[in-house]
C-alpha positions as CSV (number, residue, x, y, z in Angstrom):
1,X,27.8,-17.3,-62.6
2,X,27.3,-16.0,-66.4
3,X,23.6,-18.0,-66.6
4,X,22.9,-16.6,-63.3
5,X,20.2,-13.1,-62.9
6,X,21.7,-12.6,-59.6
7,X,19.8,-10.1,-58.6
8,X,16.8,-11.2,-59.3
9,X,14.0,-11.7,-56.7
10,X,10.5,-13.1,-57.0
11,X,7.4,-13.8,-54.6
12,X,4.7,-15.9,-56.0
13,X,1.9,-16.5,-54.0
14,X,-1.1,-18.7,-54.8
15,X,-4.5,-18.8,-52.7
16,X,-5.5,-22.5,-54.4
17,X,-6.9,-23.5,-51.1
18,X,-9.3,-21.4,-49.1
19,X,-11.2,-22.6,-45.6
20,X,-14.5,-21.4,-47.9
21,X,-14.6,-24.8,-49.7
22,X,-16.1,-22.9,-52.0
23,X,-13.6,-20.7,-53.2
24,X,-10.4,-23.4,-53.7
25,X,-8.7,-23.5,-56.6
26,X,-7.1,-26.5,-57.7
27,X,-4.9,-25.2,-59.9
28,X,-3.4,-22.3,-58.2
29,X,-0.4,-24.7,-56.7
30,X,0.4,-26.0,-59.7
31,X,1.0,-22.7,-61.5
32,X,3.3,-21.1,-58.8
33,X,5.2,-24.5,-58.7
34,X,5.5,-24.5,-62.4
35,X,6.9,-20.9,-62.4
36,X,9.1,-20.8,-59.3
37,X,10.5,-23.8,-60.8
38,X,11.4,-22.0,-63.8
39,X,12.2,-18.8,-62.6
40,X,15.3,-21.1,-60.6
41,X,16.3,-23.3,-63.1
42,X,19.3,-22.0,-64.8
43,X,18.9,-23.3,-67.8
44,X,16.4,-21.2,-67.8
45,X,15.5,-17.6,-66.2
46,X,18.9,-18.4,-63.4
47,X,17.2,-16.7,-60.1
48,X,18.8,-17.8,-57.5
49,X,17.1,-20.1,-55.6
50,X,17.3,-18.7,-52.5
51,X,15.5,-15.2,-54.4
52,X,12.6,-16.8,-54.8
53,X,9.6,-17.9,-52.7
54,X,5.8,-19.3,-52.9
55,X,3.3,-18.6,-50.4
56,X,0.3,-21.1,-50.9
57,X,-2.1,-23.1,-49.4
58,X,-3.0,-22.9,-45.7
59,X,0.4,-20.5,-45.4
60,X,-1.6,-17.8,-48.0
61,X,-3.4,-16.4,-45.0
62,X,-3.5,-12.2,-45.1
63,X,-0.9,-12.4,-42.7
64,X,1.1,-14.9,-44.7
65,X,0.7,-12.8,-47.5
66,X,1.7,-10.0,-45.7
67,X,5.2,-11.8,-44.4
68,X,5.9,-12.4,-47.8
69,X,6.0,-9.2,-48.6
70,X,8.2,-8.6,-45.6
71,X,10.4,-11.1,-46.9
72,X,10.9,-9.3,-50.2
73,X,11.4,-6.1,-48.6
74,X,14.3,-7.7,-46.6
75,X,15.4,-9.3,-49.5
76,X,15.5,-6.2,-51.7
77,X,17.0,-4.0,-48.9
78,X,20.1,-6.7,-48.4
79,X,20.8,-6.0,-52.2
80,X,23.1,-3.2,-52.3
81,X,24.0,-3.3,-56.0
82,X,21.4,-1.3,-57.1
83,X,20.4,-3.6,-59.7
84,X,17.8,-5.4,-58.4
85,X,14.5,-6.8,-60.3
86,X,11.6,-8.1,-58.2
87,X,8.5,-10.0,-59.3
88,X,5.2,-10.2,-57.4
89,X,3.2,-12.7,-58.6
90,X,-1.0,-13.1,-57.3
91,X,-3.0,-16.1,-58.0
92,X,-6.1,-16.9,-56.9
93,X,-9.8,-15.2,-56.4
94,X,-10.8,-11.7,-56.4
95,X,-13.8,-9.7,-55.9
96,X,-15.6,-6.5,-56.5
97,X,-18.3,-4.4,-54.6
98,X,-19.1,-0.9,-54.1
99,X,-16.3,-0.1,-51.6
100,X,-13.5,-1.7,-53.8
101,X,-11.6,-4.6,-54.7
102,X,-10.4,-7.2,-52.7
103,X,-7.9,-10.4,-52.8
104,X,-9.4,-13.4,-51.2
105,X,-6.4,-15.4,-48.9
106,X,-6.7,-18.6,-47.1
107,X,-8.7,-17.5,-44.6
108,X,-11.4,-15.2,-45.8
109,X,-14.9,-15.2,-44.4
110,X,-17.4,-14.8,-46.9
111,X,-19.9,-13.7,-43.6
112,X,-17.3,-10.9,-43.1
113,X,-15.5,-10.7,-46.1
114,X,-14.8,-7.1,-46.2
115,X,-12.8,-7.5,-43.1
116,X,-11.4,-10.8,-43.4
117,X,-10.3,-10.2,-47.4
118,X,-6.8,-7.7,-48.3
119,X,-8.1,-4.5,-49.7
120,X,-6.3,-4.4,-52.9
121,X,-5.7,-0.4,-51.9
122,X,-3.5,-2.4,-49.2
123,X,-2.2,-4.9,-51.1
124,X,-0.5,-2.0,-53.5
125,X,0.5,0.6,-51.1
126,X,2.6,-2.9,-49.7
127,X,4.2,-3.4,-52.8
128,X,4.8,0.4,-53.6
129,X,6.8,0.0,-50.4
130,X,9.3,-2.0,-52.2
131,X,12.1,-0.3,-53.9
132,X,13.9,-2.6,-56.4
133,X,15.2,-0.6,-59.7
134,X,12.7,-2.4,-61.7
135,X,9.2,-4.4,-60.9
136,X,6.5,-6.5,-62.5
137,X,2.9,-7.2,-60.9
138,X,1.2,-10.5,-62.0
139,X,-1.8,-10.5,-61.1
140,X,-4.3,-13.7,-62.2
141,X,-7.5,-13.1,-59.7
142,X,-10.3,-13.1,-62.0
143,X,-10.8,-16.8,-61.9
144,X,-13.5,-18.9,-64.0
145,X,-14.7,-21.1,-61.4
146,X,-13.8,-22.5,-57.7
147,X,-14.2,-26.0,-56.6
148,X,-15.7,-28.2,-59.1
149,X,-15.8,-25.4,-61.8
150,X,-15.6,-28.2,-64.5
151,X,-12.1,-27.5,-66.3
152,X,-12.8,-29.7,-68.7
153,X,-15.7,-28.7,-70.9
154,X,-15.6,-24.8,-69.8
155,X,-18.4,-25.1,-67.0
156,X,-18.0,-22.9,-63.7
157,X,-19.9,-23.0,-60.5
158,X,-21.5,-20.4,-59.2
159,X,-19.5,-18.3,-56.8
160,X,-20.7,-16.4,-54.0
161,X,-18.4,-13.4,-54.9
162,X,-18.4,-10.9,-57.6
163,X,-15.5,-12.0,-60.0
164,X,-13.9,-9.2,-62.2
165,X,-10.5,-8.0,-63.2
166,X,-8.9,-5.8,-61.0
167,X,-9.3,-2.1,-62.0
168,X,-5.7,-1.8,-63.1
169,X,-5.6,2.7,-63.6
170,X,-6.1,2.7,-59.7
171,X,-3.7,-0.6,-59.0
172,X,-0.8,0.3,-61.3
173,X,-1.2,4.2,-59.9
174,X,-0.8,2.8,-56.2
175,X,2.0,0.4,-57.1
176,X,3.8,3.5,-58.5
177,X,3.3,3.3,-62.2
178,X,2.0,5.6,-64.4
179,X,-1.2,4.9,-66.7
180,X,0.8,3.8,-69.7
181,X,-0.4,1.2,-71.8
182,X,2.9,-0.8,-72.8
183,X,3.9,-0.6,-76.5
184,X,4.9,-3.3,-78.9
185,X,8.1,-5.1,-78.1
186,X,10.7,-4.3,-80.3
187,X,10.6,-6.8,-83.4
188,X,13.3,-9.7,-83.1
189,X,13.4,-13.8,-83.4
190,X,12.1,-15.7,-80.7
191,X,14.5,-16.2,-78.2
192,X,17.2,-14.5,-80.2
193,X,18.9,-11.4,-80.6
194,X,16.2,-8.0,-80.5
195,X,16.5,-6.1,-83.8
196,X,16.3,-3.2,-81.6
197,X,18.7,-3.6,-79.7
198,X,18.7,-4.2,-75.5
199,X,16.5,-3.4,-73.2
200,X,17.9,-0.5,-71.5
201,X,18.9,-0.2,-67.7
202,X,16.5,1.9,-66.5
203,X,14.2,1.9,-63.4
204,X,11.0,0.8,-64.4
205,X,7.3,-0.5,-62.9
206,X,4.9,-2.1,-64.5
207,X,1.8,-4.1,-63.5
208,X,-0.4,-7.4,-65.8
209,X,-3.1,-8.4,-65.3
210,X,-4.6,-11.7,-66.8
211,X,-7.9,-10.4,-68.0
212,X,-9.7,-7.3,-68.3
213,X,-13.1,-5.9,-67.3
214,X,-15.8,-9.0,-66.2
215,X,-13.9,-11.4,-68.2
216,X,-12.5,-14.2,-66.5
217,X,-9.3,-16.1,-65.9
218,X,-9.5,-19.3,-68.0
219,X,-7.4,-22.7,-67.4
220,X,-6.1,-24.5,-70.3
221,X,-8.6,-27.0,-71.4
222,X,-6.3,-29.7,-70.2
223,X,-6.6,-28.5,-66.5
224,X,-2.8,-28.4,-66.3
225,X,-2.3,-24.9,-65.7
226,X,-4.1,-21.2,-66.4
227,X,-3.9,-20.1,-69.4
228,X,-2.2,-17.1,-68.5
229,X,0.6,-18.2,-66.3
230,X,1.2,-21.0,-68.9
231,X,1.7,-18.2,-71.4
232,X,4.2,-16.2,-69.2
233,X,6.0,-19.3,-68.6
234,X,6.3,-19.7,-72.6
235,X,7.8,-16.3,-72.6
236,X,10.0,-16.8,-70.2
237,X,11.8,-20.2,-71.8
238,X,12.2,-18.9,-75.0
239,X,8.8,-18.8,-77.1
240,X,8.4,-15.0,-77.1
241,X,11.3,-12.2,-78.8
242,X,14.0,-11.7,-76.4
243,X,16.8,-9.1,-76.3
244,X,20.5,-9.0,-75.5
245,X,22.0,-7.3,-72.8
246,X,25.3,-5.4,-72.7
247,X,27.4,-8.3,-71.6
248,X,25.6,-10.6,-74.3
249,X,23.1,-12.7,-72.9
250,X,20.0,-13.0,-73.8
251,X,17.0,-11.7,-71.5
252,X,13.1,-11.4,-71.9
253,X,12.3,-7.7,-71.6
254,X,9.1,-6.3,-70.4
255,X,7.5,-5.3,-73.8
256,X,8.8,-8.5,-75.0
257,X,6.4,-10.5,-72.8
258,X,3.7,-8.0,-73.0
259,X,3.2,-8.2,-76.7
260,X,3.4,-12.0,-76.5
261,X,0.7,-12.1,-73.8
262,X,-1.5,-9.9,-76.4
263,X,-1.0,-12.0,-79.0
264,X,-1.3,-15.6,-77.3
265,X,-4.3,-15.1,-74.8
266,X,-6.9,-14.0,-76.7
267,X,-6.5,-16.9,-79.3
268,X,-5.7,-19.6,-76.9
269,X,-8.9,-18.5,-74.6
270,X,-11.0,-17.9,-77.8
271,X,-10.2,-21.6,-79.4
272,X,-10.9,-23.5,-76.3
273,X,-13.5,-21.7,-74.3
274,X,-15.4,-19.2,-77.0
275,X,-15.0,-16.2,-75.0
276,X,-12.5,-13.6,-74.0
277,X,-9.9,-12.9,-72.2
278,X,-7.2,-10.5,-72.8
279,X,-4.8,-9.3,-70.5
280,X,-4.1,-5.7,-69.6
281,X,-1.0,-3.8,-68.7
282,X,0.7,-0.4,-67.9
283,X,3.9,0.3,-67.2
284,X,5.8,3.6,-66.5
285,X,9.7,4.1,-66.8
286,X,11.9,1.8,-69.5
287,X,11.8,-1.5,-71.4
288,X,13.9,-3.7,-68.8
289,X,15.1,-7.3,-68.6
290,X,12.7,-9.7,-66.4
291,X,15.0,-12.8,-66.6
292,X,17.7,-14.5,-68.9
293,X,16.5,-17.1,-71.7
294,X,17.6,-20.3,-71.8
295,X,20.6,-19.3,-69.2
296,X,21.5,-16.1,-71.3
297,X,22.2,-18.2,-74.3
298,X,19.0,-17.6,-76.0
299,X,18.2,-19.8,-79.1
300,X,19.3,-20.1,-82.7
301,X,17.1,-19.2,-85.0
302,X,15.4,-22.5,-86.5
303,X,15.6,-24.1,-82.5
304,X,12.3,-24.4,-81.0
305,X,12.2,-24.0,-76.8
306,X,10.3,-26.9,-74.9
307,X,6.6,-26.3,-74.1
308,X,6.1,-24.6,-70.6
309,X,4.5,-27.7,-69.0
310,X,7.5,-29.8,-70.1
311,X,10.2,-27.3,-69.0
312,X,8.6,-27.2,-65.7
313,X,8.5,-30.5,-64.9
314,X,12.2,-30.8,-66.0
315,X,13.0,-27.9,-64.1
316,X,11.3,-29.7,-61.0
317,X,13.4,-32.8,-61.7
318,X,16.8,-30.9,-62.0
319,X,16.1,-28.8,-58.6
320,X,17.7,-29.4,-55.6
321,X,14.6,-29.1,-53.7
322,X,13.8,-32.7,-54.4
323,X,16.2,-34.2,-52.4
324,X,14.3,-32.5,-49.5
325,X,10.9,-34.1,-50.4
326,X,8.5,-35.5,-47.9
327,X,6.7,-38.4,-49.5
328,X,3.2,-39.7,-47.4
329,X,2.6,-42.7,-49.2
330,X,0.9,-46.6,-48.6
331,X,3.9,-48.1,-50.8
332,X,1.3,-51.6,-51.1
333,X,-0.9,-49.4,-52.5
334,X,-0.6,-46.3,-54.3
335,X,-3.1,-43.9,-56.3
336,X,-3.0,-42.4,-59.8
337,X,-3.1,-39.3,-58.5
338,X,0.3,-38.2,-56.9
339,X,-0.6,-35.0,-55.5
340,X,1.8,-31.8,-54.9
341,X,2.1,-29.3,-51.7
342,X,4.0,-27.2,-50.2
343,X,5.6,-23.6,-50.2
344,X,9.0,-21.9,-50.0
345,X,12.4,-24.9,-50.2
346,X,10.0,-27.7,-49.6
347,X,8.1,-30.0,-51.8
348,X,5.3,-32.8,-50.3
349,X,3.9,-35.3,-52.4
350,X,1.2,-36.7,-51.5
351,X,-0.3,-40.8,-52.7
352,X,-3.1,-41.2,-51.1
353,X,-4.5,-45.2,-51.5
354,X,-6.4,-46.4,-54.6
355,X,-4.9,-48.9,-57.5
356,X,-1.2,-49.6,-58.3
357,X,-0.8,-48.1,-61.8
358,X,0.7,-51.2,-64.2
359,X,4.2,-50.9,-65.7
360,X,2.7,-50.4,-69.3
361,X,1.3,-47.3,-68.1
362,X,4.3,-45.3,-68.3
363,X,5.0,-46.4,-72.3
364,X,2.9,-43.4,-73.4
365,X,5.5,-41.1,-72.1
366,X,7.6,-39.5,-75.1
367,X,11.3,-39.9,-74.4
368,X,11.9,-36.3,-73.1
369,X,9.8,-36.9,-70.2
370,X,10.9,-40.5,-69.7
371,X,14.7,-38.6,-69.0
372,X,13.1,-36.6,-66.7
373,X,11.7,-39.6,-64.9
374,X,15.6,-40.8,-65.2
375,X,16.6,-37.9,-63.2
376,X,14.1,-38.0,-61.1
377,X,15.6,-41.4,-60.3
378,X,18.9,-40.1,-59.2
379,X,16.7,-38.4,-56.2
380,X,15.4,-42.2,-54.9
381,X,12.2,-41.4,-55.2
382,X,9.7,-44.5,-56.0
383,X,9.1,-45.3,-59.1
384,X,5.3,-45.0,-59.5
385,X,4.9,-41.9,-57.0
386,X,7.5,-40.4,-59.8
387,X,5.4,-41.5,-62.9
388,X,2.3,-39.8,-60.9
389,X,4.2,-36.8,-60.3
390,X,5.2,-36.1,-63.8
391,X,2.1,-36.7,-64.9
392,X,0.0,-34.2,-62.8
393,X,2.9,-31.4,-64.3
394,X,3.2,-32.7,-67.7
């Protein structure tokens, strides 16, 4: 398929839930739903959908996470063309003490947390076991706050961890990349053609993370998504400069979304919560592709991409997955607050009971997302669990 990146392969796992109730994270799920929607849409980035896979909730355990991996491995060492580009994608909280850094799964012990947390040593040496020609590491596990960390108006709770970046010199050197700070993206239009020309076909590794130092991992002020993933997402649809392959589609490259990241962070961060938070990177090898925009068809200059939080929930609407959705619901009696769970080819939604939201509640919709209620229609779904789900993603 031309608006397909065949051999593209992503895992995306988010730790939103934890057994510390401490430590859960409500918006975790959203943000690896939001972007393994994308990534399969393809009107969008075209993985296939079978290439990609979340690992969240109560299934985030360390060995959860680990089988993930496994699954990536397998899926990498199937693909025998030699072209392959794999994303690893980490959500949720870290911490660091005197004997190193650590990512918190599902079922960490804070009592034992040394043993009962992945040594990040680990966690790398895992993924330098992968061998695709080119990787990314995403890596968003400096969170501002757990449960109840007040998204809102930029209050956190106190966490019983110590919350800092990862040190990304001794990550990036275990994952197999060299200590290079990326360089500017080549100068082109947003989601055009680069100036520069392509990104060339080289083996590359490279590793983000979302904040640097003891700064923190912000959610928008909206509590929709992080700030971070919502900016990778932007990239990805179209907002950042793109480049065009050899066969003529267009692709975000890896210095394209690098230099977007620099640029949007930092001022989205410093306008809503006063502080800072700018992300880091390094990245040995070439400039490579990460995924095709807007199918490979990019966009004319003048033509402005949807918003990330939009495209999502269109995505989500066009999947497939959605005809395989388990709904729990009182249908007499439904909630305002649809909620979304689930990992890998399945979707649950959630209503738990409350008040039946009235009719006139769905006017304030703007006509894009009443089309994606329209398609969401076509999937039988009832009509105020979809209003609720569009809602929580929009």
């Amino acid at each position: 398929m031309a608006n397909a990146f065949n051999n593209g392969y992503a895992l995306l796992i988010g730790v939103n839930d934890n057994a510390e109730p401490s430590l859960r994270l409500e918006g975790v799920e959203r943000d690896v739903q939001a972007l393994q929607a994308v990534l399969r849409d393809p009107k969008h980035c075209g993985y296939p959908a079978e290439n990609v896979k979340i690992v969240s909730g109560p299934e985030a355990t360390g060995k959860g996470i680990g089988d993930g991996l496994a699954w990536l491995r397998d899926k990498l060492a199937a693909d025998e063309s030699g072209d392959a580009t794999a994303v690893v994608y980490f959500s949720g909280h870290g911490h660091h003490d005197r004997t190193g850094y650590y990512m918190l799964p599902y079922d960490v012990k804070l009592a034992g947390l040394r043993s009962t947390a992945i040594a990040a040593s680990a966690f790398a040496a895992d993924i330098a076991d992968l061998k695709p020609r080119r990787l990314l590491v995403l890596l968003d596990c400096c969170h501002a706050g757990g449960v109840g960390d007040g998204v809102g108006d930029g209050t956190k709770s106190a966490l019983p961890i110590s919350a800092e970046s990862v040190p990304l010199d001794a990550f990036a050197s275990a994952v197999g990349v060299g200590a290079v700070e990326a360089s500017p993206a080549p100068t082109s239009e947003p989601g055009g053609k680069s100036v520069d020309g392509a990104p060339a076909s080289e083996r590359g590794r490279a590793v983000i993370s979302s904040s640097q130092g003891e700064e923190k991992s912000w959610m928008l002020k909206s509590g929709e998504m992080s700030v971070f993933t919502y900016f990778v997402i932007q990239a990805l649809i179209g907002h950042a400069t793109a480049s065009k392959l050899p066969d003529g589609r267009v692709a975000i490259a890896l210095l394209d979304l690098c230099k977007y990241l620099d640029m949007q962070v930092p001022d989205r961060v410093k306008a809503e919560r006063q502080v800072s938070q700018r992300p880091n990177f390094k990245n040995s090898g070439m400039n490579f592709p990460l995924a095709l925009v807007h199918g490979g068809m990019g966009y004319e200059k003048g033509v402005t991409p949807p918003d990330a939080i939009l495209a999502a929930a269109q995505a989500v609407a066009a999947a497939p997955v959605i005809r395989h959705t388990h709904i729990a619901q009182n249908m007499e009696n439904v909630t305002g607050a649809a909620q979304i769970s689930g990992s890998g080819n399945e979707v649950n939604i959630h209503a738990n009971t409350g008040t039946v939201p009235k009719a006139a509640d769905t006017s304030r919709l703007d006509d894009q997302k009443m089309k994606v209620l329209d398609e969401l229609d076509k999937d039988g779904l009832e009509q105020k669990i979809k209003s609720q789900l569009l809602c929580q993603l929009s």
